[in-house]
C-alpha positions as CSV (number, residue, x, y, z in Angstrom):
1,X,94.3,118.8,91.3
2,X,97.4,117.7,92.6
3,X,100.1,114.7,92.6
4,X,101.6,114.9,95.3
5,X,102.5,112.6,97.5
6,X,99.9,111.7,100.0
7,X,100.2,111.5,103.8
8,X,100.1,108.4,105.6
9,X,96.1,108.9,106.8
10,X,95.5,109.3,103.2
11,X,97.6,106.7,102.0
12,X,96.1,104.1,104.8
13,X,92.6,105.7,103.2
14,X,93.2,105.0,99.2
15,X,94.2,100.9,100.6
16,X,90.8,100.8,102.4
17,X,89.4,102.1,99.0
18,X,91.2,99.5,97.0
19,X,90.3,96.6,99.8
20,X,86.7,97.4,99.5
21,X,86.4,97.8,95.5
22,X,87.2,93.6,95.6
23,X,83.7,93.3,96.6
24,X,82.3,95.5,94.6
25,X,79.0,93.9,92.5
26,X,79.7,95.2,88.5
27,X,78.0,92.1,86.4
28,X,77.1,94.9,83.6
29,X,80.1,96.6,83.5
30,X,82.8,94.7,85.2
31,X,84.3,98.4,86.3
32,X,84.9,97.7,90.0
33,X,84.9,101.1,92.5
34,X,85.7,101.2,95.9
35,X,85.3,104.2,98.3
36,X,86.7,105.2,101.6
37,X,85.2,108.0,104.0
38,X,86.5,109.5,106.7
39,X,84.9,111.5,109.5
40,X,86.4,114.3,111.6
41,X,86.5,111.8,114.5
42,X,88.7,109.4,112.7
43,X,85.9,106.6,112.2
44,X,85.9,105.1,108.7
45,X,83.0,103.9,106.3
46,X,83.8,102.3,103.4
47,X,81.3,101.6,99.9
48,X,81.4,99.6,96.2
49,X,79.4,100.5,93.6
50,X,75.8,98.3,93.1
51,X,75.0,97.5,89.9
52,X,71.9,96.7,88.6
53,X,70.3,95.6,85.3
54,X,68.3,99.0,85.5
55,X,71.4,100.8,85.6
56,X,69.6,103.8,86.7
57,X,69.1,102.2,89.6
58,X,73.0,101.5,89.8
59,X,74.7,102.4,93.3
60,X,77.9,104.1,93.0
61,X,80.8,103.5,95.4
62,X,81.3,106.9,97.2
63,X,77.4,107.4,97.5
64,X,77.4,104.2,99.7
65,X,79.9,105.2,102.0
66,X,78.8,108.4,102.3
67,X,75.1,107.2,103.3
68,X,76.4,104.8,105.5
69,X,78.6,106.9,107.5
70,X,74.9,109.1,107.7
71,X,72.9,105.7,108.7
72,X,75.7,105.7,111.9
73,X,75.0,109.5,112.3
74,X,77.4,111.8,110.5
75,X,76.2,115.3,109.5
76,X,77.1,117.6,107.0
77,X,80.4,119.3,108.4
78,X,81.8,115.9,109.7
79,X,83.5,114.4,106.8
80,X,87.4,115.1,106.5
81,X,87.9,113.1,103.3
82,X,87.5,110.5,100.9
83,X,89.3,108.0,98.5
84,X,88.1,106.2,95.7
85,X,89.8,103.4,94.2
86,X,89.3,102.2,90.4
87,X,91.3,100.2,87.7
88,X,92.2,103.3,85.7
89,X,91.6,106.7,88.3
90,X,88.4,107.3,87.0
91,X,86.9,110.5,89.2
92,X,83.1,110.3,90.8
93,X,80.5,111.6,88.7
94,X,78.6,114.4,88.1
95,X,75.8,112.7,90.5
96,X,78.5,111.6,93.6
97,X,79.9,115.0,93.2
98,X,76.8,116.8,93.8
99,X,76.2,114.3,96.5
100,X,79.2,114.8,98.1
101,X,79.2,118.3,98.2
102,X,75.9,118.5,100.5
103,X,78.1,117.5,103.4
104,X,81.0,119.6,102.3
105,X,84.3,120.2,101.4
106,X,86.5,117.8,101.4
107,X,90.1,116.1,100.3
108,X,88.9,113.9,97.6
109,X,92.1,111.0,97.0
110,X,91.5,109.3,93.1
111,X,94.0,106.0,92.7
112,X,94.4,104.2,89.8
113,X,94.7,100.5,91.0
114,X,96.1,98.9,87.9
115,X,98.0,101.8,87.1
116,X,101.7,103.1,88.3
117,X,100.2,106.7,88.4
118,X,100.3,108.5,91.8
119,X,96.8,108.8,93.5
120,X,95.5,112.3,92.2
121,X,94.2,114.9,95.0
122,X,90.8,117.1,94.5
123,X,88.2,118.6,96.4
124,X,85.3,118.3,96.3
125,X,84.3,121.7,95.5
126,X,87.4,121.8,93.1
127,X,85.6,118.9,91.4
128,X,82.3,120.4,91.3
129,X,82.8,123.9,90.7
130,X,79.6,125.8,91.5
131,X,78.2,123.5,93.4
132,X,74.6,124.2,95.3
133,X,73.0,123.2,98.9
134,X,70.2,124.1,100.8
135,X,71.9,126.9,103.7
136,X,71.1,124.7,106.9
């Protein structure tokens, strides 16, 4: 993990994080996450986090921009990074980790939005430490 300051792709990343987690749909919980993902090519998908009264069928954030940059074609290998915004810097799950590591490693950006904390910097594999995949 690290503090420092981010670049300006990253930093223009974390805002499209924080600018999507406003429409995020969190009736049950009222803990609003937004995602950012970034592909190799420069194109950007962004994702919010789906509740649902089942909560196991709850959506998070950084799962739905990571499946809809792959409903526009991305492949493992094409993602370069990804923010996610909450109120408090919360990091993805066990589940979005494992899910992000199928299509690799990559800078993973954490910002607190109603906090003065600097945005903290993973990756994914430093997140999920022994991760697993299917060799392709």
């Amino acid at each position: 993990m690290s503090d420092k300051p981010l670049t300006d792709d990253l930093q223009l990343l974390v805002e499209q994080a924080a600018a999507a987690r406003q429409n995020a749909y969190a009736p049950h919980s009222g803990y609003l996450v937004g995602a950012a993902v970034r592909l190799s090519d420069g194109r950007v998908f962004t994702g919010v986090n789906v509740e649902n009264a089942s909560y196991g069928l709850t959506l998070c954030a950084e799962r739905t921009a990571v499946a809809s940059a792959v409903a526009a074609g991305a492949k493992p290998g094409d993602f370069d990074a990804i923010a996610v915004a909450t109120r408090d810097g919360g990091t993805p799950c066990g589940a979005c980790r494992q899910f992000m590591f199928e299509f690799g490693d990559f800078p993973v950006v954490v910002a607190a939005t109603d906090k003065q904390a600097p945005p903290q910097q993973h990756t994914v594999a430093g997140l999920l430490p022994d991760g697993f995949r299917l060799e392709q």
